[in-house]
C-alpha positions as CSV (number, residue, x, y, z in Angstrom):
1,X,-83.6,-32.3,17.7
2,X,-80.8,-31.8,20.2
3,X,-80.8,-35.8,20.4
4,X,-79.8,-35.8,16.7
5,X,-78.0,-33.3,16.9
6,X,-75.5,-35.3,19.2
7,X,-76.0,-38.6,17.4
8,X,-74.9,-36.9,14.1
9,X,-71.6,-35.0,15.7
10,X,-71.0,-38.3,17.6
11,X,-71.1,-40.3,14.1
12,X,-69.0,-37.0,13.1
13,X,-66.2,-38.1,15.5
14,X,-66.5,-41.8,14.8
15,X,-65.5,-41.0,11.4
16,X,-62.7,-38.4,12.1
17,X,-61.6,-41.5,14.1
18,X,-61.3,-43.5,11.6
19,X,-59.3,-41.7,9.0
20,X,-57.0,-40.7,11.7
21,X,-56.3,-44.8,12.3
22,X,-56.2,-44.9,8.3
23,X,-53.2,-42.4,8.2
24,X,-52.0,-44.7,10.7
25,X,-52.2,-47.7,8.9
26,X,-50.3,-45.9,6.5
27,X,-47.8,-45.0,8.7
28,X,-47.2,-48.7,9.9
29,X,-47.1,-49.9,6.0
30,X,-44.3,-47.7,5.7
31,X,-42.4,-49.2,9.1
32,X,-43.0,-52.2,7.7
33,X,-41.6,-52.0,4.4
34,X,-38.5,-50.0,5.6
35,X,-38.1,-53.4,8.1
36,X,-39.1,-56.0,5.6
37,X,-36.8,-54.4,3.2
38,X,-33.8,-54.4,5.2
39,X,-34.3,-58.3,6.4
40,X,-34.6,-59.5,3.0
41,X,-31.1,-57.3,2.2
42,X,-29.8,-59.2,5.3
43,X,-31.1,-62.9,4.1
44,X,-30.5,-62.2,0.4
45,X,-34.0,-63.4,-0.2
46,X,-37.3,-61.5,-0.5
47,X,-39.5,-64.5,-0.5
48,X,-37.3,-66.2,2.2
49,X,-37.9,-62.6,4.0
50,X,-41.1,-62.4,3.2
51,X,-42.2,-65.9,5.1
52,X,-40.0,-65.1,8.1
53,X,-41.8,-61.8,8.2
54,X,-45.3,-63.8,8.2
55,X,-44.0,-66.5,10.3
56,X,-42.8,-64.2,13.0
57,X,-46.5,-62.5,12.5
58,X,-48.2,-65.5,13.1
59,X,-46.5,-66.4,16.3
60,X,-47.7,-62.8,17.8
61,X,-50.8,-62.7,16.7
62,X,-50.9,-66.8,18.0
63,X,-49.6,-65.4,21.0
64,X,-52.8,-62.9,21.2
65,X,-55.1,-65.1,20.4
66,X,-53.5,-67.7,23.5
67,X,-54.4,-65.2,26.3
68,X,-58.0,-63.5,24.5
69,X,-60.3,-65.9,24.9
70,X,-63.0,-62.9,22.8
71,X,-60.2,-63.7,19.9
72,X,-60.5,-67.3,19.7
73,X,-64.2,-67.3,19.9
74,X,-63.9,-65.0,17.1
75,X,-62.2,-66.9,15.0
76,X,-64.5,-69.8,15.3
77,X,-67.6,-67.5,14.6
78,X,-66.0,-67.2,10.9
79,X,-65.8,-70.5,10.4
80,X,-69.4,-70.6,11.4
81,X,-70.3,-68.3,9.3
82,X,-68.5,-70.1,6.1
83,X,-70.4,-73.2,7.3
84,X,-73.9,-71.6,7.8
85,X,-73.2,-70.7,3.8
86,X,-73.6,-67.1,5.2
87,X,-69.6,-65.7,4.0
88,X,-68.3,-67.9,0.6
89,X,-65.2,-70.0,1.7
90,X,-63.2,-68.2,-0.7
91,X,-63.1,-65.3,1.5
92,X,-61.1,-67.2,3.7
93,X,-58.3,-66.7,1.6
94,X,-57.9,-63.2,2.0
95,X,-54.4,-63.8,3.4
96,X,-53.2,-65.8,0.1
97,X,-53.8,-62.3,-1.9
98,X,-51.6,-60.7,0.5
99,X,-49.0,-63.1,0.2
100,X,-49.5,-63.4,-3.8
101,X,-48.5,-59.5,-3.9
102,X,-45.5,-60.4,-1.7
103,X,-44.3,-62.8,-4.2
104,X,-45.4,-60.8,-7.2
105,X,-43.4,-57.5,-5.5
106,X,-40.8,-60.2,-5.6
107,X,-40.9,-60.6,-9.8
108,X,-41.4,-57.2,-10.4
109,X,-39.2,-55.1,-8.6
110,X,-35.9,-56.0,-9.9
111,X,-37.5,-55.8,-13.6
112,X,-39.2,-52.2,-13.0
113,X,-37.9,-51.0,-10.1
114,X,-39.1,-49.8,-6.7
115,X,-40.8,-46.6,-8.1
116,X,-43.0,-47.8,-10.6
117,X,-44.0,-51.0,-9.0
118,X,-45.5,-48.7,-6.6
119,X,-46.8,-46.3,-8.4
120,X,-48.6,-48.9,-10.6
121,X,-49.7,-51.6,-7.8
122,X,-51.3,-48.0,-6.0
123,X,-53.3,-47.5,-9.3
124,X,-54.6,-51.1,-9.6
125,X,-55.4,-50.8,-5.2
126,X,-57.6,-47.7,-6.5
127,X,-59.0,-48.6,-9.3
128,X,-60.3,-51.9,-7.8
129,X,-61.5,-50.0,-4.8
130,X,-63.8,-48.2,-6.6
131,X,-65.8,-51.3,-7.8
132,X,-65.2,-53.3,-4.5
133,X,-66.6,-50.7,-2.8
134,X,-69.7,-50.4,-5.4
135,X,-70.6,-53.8,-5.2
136,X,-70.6,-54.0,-0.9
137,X,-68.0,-56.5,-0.9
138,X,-66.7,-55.4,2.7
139,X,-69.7,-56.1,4.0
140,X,-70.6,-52.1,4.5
141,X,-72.7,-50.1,2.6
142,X,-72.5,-49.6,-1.1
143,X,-70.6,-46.7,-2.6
144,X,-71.7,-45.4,-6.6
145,X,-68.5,-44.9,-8.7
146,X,-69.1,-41.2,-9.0
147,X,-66.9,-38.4,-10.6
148,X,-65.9,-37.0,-7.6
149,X,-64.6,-40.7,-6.3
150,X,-63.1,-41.7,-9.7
151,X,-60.8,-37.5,-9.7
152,X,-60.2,-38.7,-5.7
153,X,-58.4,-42.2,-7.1
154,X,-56.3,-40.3,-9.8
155,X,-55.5,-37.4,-7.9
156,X,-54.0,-40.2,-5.4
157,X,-52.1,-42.0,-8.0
158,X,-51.1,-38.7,-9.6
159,X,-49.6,-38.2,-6.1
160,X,-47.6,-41.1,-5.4
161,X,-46.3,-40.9,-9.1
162,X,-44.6,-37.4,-8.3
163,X,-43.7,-38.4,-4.4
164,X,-41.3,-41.1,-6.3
165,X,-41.0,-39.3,-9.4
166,X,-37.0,-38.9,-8.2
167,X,-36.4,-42.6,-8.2
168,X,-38.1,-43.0,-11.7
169,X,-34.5,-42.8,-13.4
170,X,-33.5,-46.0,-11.2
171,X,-36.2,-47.7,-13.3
172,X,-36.8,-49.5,-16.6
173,X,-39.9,-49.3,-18.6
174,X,-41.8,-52.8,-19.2
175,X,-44.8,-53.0,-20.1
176,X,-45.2,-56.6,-18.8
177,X,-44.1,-55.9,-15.6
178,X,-46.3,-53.0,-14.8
179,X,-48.9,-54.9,-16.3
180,X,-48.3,-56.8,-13.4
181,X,-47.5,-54.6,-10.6
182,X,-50.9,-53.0,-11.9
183,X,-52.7,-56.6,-11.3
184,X,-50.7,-57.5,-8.0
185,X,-52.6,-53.9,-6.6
186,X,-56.0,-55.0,-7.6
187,X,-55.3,-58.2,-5.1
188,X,-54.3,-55.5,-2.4
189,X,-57.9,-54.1,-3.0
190,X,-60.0,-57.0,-2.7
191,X,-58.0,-58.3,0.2
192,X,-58.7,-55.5,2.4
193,X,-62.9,-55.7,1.2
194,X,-62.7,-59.5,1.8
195,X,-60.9,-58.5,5.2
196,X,-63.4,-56.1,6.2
197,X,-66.7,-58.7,5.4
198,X,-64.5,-61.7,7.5
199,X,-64.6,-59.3,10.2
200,X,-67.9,-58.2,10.3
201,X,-68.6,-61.9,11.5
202,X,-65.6,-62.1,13.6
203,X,-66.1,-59.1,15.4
204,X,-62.4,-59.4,16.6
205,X,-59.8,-57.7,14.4
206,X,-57.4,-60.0,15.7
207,X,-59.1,-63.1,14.7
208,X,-59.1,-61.5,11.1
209,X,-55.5,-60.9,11.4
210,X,-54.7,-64.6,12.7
211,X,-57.1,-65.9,9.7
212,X,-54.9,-64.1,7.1
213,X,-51.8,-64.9,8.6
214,X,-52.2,-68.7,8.3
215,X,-53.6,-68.3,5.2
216,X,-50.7,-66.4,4.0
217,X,-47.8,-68.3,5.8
218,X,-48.9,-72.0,4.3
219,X,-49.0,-69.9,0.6
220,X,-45.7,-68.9,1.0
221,X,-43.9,-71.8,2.3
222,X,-45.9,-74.0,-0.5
223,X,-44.4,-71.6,-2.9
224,X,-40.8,-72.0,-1.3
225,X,-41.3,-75.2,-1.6
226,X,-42.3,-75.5,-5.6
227,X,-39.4,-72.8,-6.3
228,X,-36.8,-75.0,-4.4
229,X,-38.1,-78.1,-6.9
230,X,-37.4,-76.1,-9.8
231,X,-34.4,-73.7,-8.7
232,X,-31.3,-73.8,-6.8
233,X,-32.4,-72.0,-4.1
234,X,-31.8,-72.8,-1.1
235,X,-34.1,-73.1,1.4
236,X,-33.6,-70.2,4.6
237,X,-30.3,-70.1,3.9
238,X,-30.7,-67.8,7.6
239,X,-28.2,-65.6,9.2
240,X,-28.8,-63.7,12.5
241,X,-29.5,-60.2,12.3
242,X,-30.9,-57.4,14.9
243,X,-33.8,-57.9,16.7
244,X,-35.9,-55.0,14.7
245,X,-35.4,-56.4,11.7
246,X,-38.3,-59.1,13.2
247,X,-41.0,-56.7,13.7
248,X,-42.2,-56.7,10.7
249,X,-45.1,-59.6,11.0
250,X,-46.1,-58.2,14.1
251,X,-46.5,-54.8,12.5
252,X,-48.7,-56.4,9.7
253,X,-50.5,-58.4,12.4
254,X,-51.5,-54.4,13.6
255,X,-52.1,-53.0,10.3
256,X,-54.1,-55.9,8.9
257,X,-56.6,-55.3,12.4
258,X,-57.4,-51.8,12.2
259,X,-57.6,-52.6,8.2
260,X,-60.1,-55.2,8.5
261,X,-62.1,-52.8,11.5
262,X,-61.8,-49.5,9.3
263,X,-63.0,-50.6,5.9
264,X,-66.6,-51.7,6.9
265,X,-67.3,-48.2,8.1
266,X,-65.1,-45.9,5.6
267,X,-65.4,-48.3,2.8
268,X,-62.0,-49.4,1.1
269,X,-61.1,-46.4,-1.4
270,X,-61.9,-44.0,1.8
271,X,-59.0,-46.0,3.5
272,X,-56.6,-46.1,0.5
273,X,-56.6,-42.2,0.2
274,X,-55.9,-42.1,3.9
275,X,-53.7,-44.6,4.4
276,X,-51.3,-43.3,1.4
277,X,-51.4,-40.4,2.7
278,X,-50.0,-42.1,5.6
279,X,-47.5,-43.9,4.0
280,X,-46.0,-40.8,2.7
281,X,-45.8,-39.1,5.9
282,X,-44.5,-42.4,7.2
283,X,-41.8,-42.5,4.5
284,X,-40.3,-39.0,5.0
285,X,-40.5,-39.2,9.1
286,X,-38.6,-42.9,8.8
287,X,-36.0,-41.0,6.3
288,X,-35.7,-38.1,8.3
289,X,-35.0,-39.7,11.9
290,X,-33.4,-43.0,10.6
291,X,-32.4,-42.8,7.5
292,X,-30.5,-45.2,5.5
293,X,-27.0,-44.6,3.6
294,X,-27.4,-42.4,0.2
295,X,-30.7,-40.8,1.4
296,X,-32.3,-37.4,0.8
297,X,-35.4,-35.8,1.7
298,X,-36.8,-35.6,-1.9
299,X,-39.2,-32.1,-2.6
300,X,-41.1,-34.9,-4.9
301,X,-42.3,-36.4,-1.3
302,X,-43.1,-33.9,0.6
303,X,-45.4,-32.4,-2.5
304,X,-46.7,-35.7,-2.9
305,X,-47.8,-35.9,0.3
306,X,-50.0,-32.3,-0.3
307,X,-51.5,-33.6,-3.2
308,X,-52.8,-37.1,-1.3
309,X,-54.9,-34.7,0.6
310,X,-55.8,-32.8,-2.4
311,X,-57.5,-36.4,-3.1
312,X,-59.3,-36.6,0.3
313,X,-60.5,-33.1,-0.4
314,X,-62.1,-34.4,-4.0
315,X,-63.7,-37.3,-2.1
316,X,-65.3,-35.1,-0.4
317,X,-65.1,-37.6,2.8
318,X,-62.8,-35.5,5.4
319,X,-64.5,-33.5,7.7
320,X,-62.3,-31.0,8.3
321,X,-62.2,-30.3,5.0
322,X,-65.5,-29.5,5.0
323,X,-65.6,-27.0,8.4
């Protein structure tokens, strides 16, 4: 009995763990937004930003992967596994659907605006992770779409809608671009379950990462490349700019390794409530210390940030809401 007992308040501290690294993740997504954000301001470009931002990834995580030699035997164990027909070859392309939102965020945001792009891309990353989640694809264990799950997602959408609900007035309604910002979530979703199963054969977070990274890099210079055929764009038109504007591959390269680690034991919509939660947090602590010109500390945050843990309460999955 006392041997359970321990096993079970071990598992118990596994999992308080790993919703703690969620909140992180959430933390770093907002980092790496606030840095992405200001590199494509500097270039002029999102998508141009967007594949120096992968490209700069890819070289650290490369750079990992020179001196691990655990990290390249990883990575060849997934290719193994795709080969052995044990993981379908399509999951290698988790990085693409990364990369895809990227460009979609690209589309949308000047249509519908920052706010509701993320307000609608958060409801398709929940609503997909209920059914991701159902059907095991992380390679963890199965979750039923249950009531309590399906008021955790909506309380979480609910919550991001009124953390940016000052910022709605800065947006137009379109029902064709939510439609899409909706869709573009959905790839966010199965990204991270696809992430989670790669890495349950990788056993290497970093492998994971470096997989998604060349993935997503080639997708997004191919795209460059199709838009430069058909546009006037120019291609990296760069200009120099400070040295943290760089870090934002390399804090993807982070996020998309404890991502890929967490999901197979939490289970993807488990990691979405935290890491919004996160993200939140993440937001007001990067607009408090360094704040950019024009900004406030919006009430709609900080009381969307209590209701995100309203959601985790409804899930039911936090401990200490249980104690």
């Amino acid at each position: 009995m006392n041997l359970l007992r321990r096993v079970i308040i071990k598992a118990g501290e596994k999992v308080v763990g790993l919703e703690l690294l969620s909140a992180f993740s959430g933390v770093l997504i907002a980092a790496q937004s606030r840095v992405n954000g200001a590199l494509s301001d500097e270039m002029g470009d999102s998508v141009e930003a967007a594949i120096v931002s992968f490209s700069t990834g890819l070289l650290f995580v490369t750079l990992i992967a020179v001196f691990r030699k655990d990290v390249r035997a990883g990575f060849r164990q997934i290719f193994k596994a795709t080969k052995a027909g044990e993981m379908p070859p399509l999951t290698l392309a988790a990085g693409v659907l990364g990369a895809s939102f990227v460009a979609m965020q690209t589309y949308v945001v000047p249509i519908a605006g920052v706010a509701l792009f993320t307000v609608a891309s958060l409801a398709g990353q929940t609503a997909i992770s209920l059914w991701v989640d159902k059907l095991g694809l992380s390679g963890g264990a199965k979750s039923l779409i249950t009531k309590r799950r399906v008021t955790a997602a909506i309380i979480t959408v609910i919550a991001v809608a009124v953390s940016a609900w000052d910022r709605f007035a800065m947006s137009d309604f379109s029902i064709l671009a939510l439609s899409l910002a909706l869709f573009a979530g959905t790839w966010v979703g199965v990204q991270r379950a696809l992430n989670g199963r790669i890495n349950s054969y990788s056993n290497k977070s970093f492998a994971t990462s470096l997989l998604n990274f060349i993935t997503g890099t080639s997708f997004l210079l191919v795209l460059l490349a199709i838009r430069s055929i058909f546009t006037d764009h120019s291609i990296l038109n760069f200009k120099t700019a400070p040295w943290w504007m760089f870090l934002g591959g390399s804090i993807g390269v982070i996020y998309i390794a404890l991502s890929a680690h967490i999901v197979q034991h939490l289970g993807v919509l488990e990691f979405t409530l935290f890491s919004v939660g996160g993200m939140l947090i993440g937001s007001l602590l990067i607009d408090f210390v360094f704040p950019t010109p024009g900004t406030h500390i919006s009430p709609y945050l900080t009381a969307g940030i209590a209701l995100t843990y309203l959601g985790v309460v409804a899930n039911g999955q936090s401990r200490l809401s249980r104690r």
